[in-house]
C-alpha positions, 0 to 999 in steps of 0.5 A: 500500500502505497504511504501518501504521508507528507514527510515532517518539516524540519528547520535542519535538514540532514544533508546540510548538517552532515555537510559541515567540518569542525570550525578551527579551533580557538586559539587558531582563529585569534592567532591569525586575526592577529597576525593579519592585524599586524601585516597590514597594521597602518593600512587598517589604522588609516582607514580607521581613523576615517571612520572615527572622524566620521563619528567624530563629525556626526557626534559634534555637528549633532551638538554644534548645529542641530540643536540651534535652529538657526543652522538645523539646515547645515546640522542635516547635511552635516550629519549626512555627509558624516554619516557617509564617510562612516559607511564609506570607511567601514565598507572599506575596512571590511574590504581590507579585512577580506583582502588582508592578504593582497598587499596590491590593495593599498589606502586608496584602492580599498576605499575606491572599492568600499565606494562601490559598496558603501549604498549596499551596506546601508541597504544591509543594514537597514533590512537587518533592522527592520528584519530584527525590529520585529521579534525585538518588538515582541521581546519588548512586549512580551518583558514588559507584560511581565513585569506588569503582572510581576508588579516591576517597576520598570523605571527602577529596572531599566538599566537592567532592561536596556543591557538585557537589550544590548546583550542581545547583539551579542547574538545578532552580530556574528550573522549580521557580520557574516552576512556583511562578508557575503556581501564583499565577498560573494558580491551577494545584495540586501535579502541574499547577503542575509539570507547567506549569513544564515546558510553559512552559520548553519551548524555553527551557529553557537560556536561563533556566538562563543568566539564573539562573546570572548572576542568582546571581553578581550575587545573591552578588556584591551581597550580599558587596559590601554586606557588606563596606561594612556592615563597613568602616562599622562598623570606621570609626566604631568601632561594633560590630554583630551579624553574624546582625542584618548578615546579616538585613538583607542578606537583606532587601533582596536577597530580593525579588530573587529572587521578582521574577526568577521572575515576570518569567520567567513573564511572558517564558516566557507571552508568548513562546508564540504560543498559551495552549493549556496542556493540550498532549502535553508538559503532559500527559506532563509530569504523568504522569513528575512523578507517577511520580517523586514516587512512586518519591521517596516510596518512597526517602525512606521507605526511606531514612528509616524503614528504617535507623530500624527497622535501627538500633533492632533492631541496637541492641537486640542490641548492648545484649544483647551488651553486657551479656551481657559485664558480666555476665560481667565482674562474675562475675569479678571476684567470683571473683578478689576470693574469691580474694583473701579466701581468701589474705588473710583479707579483702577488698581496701578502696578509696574509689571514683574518680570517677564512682563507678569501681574505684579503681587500688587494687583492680585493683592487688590483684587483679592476680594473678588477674585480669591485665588488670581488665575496663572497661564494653564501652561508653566512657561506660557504666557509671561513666564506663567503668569498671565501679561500686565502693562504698566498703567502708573500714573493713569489709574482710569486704564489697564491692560491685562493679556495671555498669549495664545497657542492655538492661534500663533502671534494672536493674544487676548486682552481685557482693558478698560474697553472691554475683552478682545482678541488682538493680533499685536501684543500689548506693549503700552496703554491704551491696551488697542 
């Protein structure tokens, strides 16, 4: 009888793990990323330094220009130009790494080659974000429903939380490196360089997440012990160096590390492979999950980016309205309770406005009987420094002027004078108050 019985899916298919030899061993692996450090030492440090400069400038440029609003045009293209040079230098960092030994590719012809590739490592990194942004934003929920149910307070917990985010990348990085490897050099694209990094760490996996965990605590163990000598040196000699020039330097020199790292693993993960096929069930099924989830990444960071922007401009449009309905009304009263004023005394209260241009104590004081509490600006930097605006009206005790400035409507007040309440669209800066 013939069986019609479907065989079961699985993630790993025996022909593909029984193709892969053992990965060389540890102690192997660092010592040629070092010897290959050290062949081409001032080539790598070069290219480095261009990459921290272009770090450097978007650092800078973010606090020099975009926060004055003035030069927010000049901070954009700044920030653009920097962050060009920093996919430029890093496309060719990866470029040297992969050709570590072709001493013929020098400075020049490594960066002519990360030109070529600077607009396919955006793209790559873009798809792995949007690619990661979606069972990232499942952790997210997931962790903090948790601590919900669990009465945690996230605040009090969130440098825990934050780490357990970044550790994450721990587990990331070795397919997002590969992948970057396939890139220069496979000359694979976007979903495909992915969808290759997944192929070439099948089996293998859990061995390059070790090596980049223990290639990381060497990385920061180096970076802080280098550190601390440039520090005791500088302390011993008395001199005084720039901590951001310290820490620039240190990033030079161990940079390159890292670029060798995933070319070295590439080069490990391809040779363990007893076959170059690359188009097998698992690269094929690798590209289809990477594009669904690189969709479902882009419809949340959208959601997530450009809704609470459309929530945030219309909700606060409403609270502007709100807000000023309450001025108006406040301003209204006190135009009433100063004719009430008048009618009892024969004139109007006389006061110098306070700082910022606010009602003086002197009035609130003289009004007191009618309003017991004075009104301030419902919004605490509004108005005149959350006080609602006086003119000073001393020496004409048979005029006043008293305004709010308003938000829903820009450049427009309203007033309440001896003439009755108005909207105007000038402030207020002498008497009569229009």
């Amino acid at each position: 009888m013939e069986n019609n019985t479907e065989p079961s899916f699985s993630p790993i298919l025996p022909e593909e793990q029984s193709s892969r030899k053992p990965l060389p061993g540890v102690g192997n692996f660092f010592a040629r990323i070092f010897a290959s450090y050290r062949k081409r030492f001032w080539t790598f440090a070069g290219i480095a330094t261009m990459f921290w400069l272009g770090m450097f400038g978007a650092t800078f440029f973010s606090f020099h220009f975009i926060l004055e609003e003035d030069k927010l045009l000049i901070g954009f293209f700044a920030q653009i130009i920097s962050f060009f040079v920093i996919l430029w230098s890093f496309s060719a960092l990866l470029h040297g790494a992969f050709s570590r030994d072709d001493t013929t590719k020098g400075f020049a012809r490594l960066f002519v080659l990360g030109l070529r590739d600077t607009g396919s490592l955006f793209w790559l990194f873009l798809l792995a974000y949007l690619a990661i942004l979606a069972p990232l934003f499942l952790i997210i929920a997931v962790s903090v429903t948790l601590m919900g149910i669990f009465e945690v307070d996230i605040l009090e917990n969130i440098y825990a939380f934050s780490w357990s985010i970044q550790a994450l990348g721990l587990f990331i990085w070795p397919w997002v490196g590969v992948s970057m490897m396939a890139m220069v050099g496979e000359r694979k694209r976007g979903i495909g360089a992915l969808a290759r990094g997944v192929n070439l760490l099948q089996g293998a996996y859990w061995v390059a997440c070790g090596r980049f965990f223990l290639f990381s605590i060497a990385f920061f163990a180096v970076g802080y012990a280098l550190g601390k000598l440039v520090f005791f040196i500088g302390f011993t000699v008395g001199a005084s160096i720039p901590l951001a020039w310290i820490s620039m330097a240190l990033n030079v020199l161990v940079t390159p590390i890292s670029a060798l790292f995933i070319a070295h693993l590439f080069e490990d993960l391809k040779n363990a492979r007893a076959t170059e096929e690359q188009d097998t069930p698992l690269f094929l099924r690798a590209r289809k999950f990477i594009k669904i989830f690189a969709i479902i990444g882009g419809i949340l960071f959208v959601t997530a980016t450009v809704l609470p922007a459309i929530i945030i401009t219309s909700v606060g449009g409403v609270q502007d309205q709100a807000r000023d309905t309450k001025r108006q009304a406040d301003i209204r009263d006190v135009g009433i309770s100063m004719e009430i004023y008048s009618i009892m005394n024969g004139a109007y209260p006389q006061a110098v406005p306070v700082f910022e241009g606010a009602v003086p104590n002197a009035i609130k004081t003289a009004l007191e009987d009618s309003l017991i509490i004075f009104p301030t600006d419902p919004k605490s930097n509004g108005s005149c420094g959350g006080e609602y605006c006086w003119v000073d009206n001393t020496g004409d005790d048979q005029r006043y002027c008293v305004y709010a400035k308003l938000e829903s409507k820009k450049q427009m007040y309203f007033a309440s004078s001896e003439q009755g309440s108005k909207e105007l669209s000038a402030e207020p800066a002498s008497l009569p108050c229009w």
